[in-house]
N, C-alpha and C positions, 0 to 999 in steps of 0.2 A: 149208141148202144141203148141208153134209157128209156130212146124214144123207141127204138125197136121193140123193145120189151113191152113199153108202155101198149104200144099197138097191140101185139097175141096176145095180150091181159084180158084186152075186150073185145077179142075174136077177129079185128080187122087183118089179122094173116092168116093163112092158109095150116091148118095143124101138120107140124112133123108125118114123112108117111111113115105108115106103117107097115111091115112085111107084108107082100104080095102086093101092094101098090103097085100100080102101070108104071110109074116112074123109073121102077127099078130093072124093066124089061132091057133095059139096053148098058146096063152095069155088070163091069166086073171085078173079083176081088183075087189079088194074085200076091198069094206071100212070100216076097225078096226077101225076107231075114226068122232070125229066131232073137231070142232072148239072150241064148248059149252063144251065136254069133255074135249080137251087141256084146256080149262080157267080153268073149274072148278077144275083141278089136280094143273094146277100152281098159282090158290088161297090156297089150301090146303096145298101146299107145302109153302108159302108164312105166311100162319095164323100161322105154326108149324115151323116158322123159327123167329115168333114175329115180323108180319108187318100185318099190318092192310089190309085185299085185300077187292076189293069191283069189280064184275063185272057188270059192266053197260050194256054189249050190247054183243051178237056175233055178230051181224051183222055190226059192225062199216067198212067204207069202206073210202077211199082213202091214198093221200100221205104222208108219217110218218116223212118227211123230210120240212114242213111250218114252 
């Protein structure tokens, strides 16, 4: 990894594309889940392990780390 890094430091790798890059010409992006799915499976998985879950919100947003 050091040495990876070491290398883009001094331009010997190719930069990140960018949007509308040719690269992306043959990608697709297809979304299997939500947020509200992940809760709701790991309350479920959570009630059936003998804990009490309670989901308050998907939408909760910032630092996890106060």
């Amino acid at each position: 990894m050091r040495e990876r890094l070491s290398q883009g430091a001094k331009g010997a790798l190719r930069e990140t594309p960018k949007p509308g890059d040719p690269v992306f010409k043959r990608c697709a992006q297809v979304l299997v889940g939500s947020c509200l799915r992940a809760l709701t499976a790991a309350a479920r998985t959570a009630d059936r392990l003998g804990y009490q879950s309670l989901i308050l919100s998907s939408k909760v947003e910032g630092e996890a780390a106060k």
